[in-house]
Backbone bond lengths (Angstrom), bond angles and torsions (degrees), N, CA, C in turn:
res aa  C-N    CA-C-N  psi(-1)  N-CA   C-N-CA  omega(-1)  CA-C   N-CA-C  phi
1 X - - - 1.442 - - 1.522 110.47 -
2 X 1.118 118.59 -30.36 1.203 120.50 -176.69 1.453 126.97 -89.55
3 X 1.257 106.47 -11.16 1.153 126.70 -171.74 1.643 93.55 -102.52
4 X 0.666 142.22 -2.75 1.801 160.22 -173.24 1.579 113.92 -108.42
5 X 1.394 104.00 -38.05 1.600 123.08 167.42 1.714 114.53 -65.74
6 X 1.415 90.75 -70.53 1.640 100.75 167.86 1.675 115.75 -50.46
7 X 0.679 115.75 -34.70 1.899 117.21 177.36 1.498 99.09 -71.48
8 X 1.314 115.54 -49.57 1.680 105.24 -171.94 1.699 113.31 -73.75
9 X 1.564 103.76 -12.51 1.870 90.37 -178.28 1.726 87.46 -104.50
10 X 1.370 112.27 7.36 2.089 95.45 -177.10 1.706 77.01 -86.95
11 X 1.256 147.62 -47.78 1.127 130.12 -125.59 1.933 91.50 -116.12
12 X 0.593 89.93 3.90 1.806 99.34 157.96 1.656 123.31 -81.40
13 X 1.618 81.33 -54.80 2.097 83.39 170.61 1.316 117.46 -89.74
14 X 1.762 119.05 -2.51 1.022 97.01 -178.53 1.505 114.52 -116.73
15 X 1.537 121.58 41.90 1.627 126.06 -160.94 0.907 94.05 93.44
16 X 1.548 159.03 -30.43 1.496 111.81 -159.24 1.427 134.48 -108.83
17 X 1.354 108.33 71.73 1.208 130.90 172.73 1.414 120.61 -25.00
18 X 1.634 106.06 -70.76 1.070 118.49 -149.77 1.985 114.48 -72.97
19 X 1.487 96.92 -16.86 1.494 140.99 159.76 1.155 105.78 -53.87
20 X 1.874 124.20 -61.88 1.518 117.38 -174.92 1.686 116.78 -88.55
21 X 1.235 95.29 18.83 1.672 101.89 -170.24 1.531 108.17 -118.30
22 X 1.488 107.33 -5.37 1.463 138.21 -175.24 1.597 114.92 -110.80
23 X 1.279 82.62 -9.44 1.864 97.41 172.36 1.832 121.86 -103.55
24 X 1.962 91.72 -37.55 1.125 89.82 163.42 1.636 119.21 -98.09
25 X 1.421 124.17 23.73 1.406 112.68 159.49 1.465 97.72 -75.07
26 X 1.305 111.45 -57.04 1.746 122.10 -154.80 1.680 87.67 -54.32
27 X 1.287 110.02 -62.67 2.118 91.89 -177.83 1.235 116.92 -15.05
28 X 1.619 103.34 -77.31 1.494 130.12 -179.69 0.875 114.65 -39.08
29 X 1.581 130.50 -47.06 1.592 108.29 173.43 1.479 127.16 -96.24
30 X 1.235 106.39 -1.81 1.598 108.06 145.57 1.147 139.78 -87.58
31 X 1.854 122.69 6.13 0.905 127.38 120.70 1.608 146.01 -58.31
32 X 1.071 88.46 -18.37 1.343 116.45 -177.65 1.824 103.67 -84.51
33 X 0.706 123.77 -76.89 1.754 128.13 143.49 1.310 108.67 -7.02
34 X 1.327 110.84 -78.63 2.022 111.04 -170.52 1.524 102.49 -52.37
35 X 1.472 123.96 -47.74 1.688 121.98 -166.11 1.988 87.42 -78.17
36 X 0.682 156.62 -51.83 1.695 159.36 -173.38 1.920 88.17 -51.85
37 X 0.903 109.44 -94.39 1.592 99.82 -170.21 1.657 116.05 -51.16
38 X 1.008 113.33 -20.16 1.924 108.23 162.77 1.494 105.26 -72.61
39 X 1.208 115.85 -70.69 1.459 108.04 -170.35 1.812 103.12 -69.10
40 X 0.808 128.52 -9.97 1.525 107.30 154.19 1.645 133.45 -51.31
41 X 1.760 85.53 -62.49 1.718 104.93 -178.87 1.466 112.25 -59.34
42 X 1.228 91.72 -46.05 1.603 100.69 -176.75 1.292 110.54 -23.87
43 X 1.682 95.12 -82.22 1.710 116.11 -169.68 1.607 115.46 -36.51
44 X 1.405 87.10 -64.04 1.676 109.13 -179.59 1.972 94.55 -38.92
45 X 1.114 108.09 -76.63 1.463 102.11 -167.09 1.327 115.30 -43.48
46 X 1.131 111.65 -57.52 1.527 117.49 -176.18 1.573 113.67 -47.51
47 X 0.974 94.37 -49.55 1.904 114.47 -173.64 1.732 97.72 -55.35
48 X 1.102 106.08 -62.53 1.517 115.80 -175.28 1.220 114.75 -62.97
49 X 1.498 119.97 -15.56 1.633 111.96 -179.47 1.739 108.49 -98.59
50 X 1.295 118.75 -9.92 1.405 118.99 162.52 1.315 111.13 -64.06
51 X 1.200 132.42 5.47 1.424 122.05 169.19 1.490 90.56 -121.28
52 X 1.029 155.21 25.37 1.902 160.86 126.92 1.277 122.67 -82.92
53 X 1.545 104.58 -64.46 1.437 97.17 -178.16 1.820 96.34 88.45
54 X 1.075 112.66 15.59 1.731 95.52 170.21 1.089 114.98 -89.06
55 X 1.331 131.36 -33.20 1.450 139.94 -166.22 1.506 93.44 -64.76
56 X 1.335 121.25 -70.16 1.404 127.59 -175.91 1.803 94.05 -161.40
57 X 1.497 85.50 176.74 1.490 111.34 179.95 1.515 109.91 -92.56
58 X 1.263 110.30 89.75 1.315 117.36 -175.05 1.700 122.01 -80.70
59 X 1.506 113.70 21.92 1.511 97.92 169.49 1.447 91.54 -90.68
60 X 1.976 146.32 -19.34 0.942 114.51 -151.56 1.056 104.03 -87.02
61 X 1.317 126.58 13.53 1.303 124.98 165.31 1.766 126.82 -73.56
62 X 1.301 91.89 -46.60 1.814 95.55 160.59 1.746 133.04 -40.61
63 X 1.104 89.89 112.91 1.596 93.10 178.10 1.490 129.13 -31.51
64 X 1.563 121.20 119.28 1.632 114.15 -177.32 1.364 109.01 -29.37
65 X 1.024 127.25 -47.41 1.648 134.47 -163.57 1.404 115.30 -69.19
66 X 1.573 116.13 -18.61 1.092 113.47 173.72 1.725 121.85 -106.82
67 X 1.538 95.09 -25.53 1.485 99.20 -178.71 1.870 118.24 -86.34
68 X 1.340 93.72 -8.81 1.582 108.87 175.48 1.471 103.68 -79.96
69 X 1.208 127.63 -5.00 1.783 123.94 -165.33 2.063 94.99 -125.15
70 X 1.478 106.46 -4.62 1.407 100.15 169.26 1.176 114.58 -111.41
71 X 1.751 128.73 157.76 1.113 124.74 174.07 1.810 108.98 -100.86
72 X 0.879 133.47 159.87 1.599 148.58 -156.49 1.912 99.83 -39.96
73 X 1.511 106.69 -52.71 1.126 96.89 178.42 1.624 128.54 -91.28
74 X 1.268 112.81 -2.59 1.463 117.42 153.81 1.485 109.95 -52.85
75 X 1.198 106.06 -68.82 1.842 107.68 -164.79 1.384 103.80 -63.31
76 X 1.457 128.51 -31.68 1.645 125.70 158.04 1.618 99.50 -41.91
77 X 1.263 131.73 -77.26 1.366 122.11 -150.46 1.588 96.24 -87.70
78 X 1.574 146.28 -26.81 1.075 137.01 161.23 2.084 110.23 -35.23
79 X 1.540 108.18 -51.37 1.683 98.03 -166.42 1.442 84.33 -88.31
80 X 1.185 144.26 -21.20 1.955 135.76 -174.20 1.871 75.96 -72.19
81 X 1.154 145.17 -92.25 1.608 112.55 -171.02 1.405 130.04 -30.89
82 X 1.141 117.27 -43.19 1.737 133.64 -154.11 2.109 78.31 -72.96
83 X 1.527 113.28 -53.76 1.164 116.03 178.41 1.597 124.41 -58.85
84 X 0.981 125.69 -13.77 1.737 141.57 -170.06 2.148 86.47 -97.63
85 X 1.081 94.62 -51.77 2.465 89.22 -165.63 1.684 73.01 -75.30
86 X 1.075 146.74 -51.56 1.777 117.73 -163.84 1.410 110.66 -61.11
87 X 1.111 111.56 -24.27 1.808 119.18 170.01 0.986 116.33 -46.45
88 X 1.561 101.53 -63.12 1.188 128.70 -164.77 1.993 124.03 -64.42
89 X 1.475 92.71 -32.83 1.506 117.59 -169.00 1.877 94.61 -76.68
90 X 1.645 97.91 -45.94 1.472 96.55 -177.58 1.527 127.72 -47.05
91 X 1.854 87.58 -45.96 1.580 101.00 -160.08 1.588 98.82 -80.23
92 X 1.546 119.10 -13.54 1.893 114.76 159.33 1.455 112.87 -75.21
93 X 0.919 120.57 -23.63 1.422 110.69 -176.93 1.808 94.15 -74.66
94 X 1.392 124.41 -67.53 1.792 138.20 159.28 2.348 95.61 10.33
95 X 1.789 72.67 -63.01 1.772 81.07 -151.27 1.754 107.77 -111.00
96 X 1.094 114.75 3.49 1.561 119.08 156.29 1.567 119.26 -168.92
97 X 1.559 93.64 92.11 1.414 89.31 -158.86 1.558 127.53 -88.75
98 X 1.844 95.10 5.84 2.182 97.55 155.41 1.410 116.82 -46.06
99 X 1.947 94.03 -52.17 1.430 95.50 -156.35 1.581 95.10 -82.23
100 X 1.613 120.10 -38.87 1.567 104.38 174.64 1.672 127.01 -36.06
101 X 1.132 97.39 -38.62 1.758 107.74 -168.16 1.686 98.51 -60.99
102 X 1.156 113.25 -64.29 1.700 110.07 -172.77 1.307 113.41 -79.14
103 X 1.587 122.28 -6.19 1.232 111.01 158.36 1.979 109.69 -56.56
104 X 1.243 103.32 -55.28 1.892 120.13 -176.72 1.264 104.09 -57.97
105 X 1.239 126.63 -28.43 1.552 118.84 -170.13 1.881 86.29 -87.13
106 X 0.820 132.49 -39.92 1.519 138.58 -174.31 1.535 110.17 -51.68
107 X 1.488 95.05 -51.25 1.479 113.05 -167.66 1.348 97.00 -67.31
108 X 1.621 118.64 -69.48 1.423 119.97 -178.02 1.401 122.04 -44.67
109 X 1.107 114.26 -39.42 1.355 105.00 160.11 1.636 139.93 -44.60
110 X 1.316 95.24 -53.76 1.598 106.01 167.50 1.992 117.05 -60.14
111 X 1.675 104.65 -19.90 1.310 96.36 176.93 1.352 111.14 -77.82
112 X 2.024 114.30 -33.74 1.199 101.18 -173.12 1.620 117.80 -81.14
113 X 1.168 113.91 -2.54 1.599 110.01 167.35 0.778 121.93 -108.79
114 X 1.756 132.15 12.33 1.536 131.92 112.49 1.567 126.62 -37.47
115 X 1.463 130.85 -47.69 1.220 151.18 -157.27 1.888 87.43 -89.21
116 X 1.203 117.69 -63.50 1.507 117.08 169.90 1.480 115.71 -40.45
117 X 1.197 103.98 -78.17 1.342 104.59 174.79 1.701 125.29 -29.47
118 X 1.640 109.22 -50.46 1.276 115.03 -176.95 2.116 100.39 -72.29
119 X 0.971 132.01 -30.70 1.424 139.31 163.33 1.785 104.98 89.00
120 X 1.438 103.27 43.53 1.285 133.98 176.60 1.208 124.09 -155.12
121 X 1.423 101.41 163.29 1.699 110.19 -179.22 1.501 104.88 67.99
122 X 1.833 130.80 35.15 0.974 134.75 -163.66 1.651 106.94 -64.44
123 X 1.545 109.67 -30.37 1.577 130.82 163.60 1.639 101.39 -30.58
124 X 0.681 94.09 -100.05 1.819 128.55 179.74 1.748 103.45 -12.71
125 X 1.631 97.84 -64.36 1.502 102.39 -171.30 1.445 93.52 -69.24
126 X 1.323 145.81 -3.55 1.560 123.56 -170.67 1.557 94.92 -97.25
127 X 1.306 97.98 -39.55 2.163 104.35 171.03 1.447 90.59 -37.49
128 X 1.219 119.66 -80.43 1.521 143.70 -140.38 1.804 95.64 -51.83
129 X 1.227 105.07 -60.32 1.720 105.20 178.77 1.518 115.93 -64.31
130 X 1.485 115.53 -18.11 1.093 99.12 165.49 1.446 137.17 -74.94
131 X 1.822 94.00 -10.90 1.847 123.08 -149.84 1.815 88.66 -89.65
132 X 1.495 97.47 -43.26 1.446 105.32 179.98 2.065 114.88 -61.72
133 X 1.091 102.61 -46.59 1.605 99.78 163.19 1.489 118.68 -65.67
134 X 0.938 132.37 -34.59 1.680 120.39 166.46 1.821 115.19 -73.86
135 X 1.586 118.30 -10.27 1.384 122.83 167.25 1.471 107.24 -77.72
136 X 1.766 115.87 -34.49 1.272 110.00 -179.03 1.704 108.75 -75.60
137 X 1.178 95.41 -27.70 2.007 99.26 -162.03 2.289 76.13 -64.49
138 X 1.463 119.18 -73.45 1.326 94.68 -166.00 1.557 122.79 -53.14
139 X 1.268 122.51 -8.36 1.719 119.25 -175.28 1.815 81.82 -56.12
140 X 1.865 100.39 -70.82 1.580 98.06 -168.29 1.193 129.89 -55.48
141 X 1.094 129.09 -11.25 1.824 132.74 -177.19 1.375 90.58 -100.59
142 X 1.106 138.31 -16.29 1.909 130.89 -174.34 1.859 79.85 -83.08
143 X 1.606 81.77 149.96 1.506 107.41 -171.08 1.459 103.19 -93.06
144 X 1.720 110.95 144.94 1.190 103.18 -177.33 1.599 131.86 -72.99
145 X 0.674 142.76 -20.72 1.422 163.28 96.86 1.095 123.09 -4.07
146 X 1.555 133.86 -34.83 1.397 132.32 133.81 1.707 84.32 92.37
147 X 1.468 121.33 40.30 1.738 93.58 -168.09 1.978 77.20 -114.10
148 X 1.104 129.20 19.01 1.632 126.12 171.91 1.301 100.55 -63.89
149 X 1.901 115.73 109.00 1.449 115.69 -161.26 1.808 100.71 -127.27
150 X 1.834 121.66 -13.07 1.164 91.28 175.16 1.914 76.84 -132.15
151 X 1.837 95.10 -172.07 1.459 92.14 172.77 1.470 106.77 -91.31
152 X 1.898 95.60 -179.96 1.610 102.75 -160.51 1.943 107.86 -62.51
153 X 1.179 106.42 149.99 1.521 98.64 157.47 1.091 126.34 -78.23
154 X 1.472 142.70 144.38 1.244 124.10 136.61 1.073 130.82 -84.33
155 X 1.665 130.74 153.19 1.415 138.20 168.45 1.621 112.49 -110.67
């Protein structure tokens, strides 16, 4: 690694530009890669465990205001939906992950002004805004053209 470091700042001062600009694509899209397979799994998991309930008990997450106006099996099939679009959000990010990314930043949003609204779980919503800026960082590192079809190599 270090020896990989030193080559990219020798070839900076010495002409090789086009070398350090070829180093930071490959970053970028293996950053781009690491945030694509998080916000994939993520969703998918999460989404899929509202119909378990192992991870946790996800109505207490719902805002007083909303879970006080449902009865037991509403908010069962309310998060079994909420759980079906996290599927769904995952498996866009999977297979186009511009539009996946601001779909998740969209989504996350609406969780943290659920979590606001309810005036708890202040934890959670600061996760959540942070979860939503790494969905935006991949909207922008996803290629426009969307034709990024395997992951990066290394050499």
């Amino acid at each position: 690694m270090d020896e990989f470091l030193s080559y990219e700042s020798s070839t900076a001062t010495t002409g090789g530009l086009a070398t350090v600009e070829r180093v930071r694509a490959m970053r970028a899209r293996e950053a781009q890669w690491i945030l694509r397979a998080g916000f994939t799994a993520a969703p998918i998991i999460a989404g899929l465990d509202k119909f378990t309930n192992l991870l946790t008990d996800w109505d207490r997450y719902l805002a007083p205001q909303v879970s006080s106006r449902l009865r037991p099996a509403r908010r069962r099939w309310l998060m079994r939906g909420v759980g079906v679009i996290e599927v769904a959000a995952g498996l866009l990010v999977a297979t186009r992950p511009r539009l996946g990314g601001w779909v998740v930043v969209g989504w996350l949003g609406g969780i943290v002004a659920n979590l606001v609204a309810g005036r708890r779980s202040w934890d959670v919503a600061l996760r959540d805004v942070g979860l939503a800026l790494g969905a935006a960082a991949l909207a922008r590192l996803s290629s426009a053209d969307e034709r990024v079809a395997s992951p990066p190599t290394v050499h």
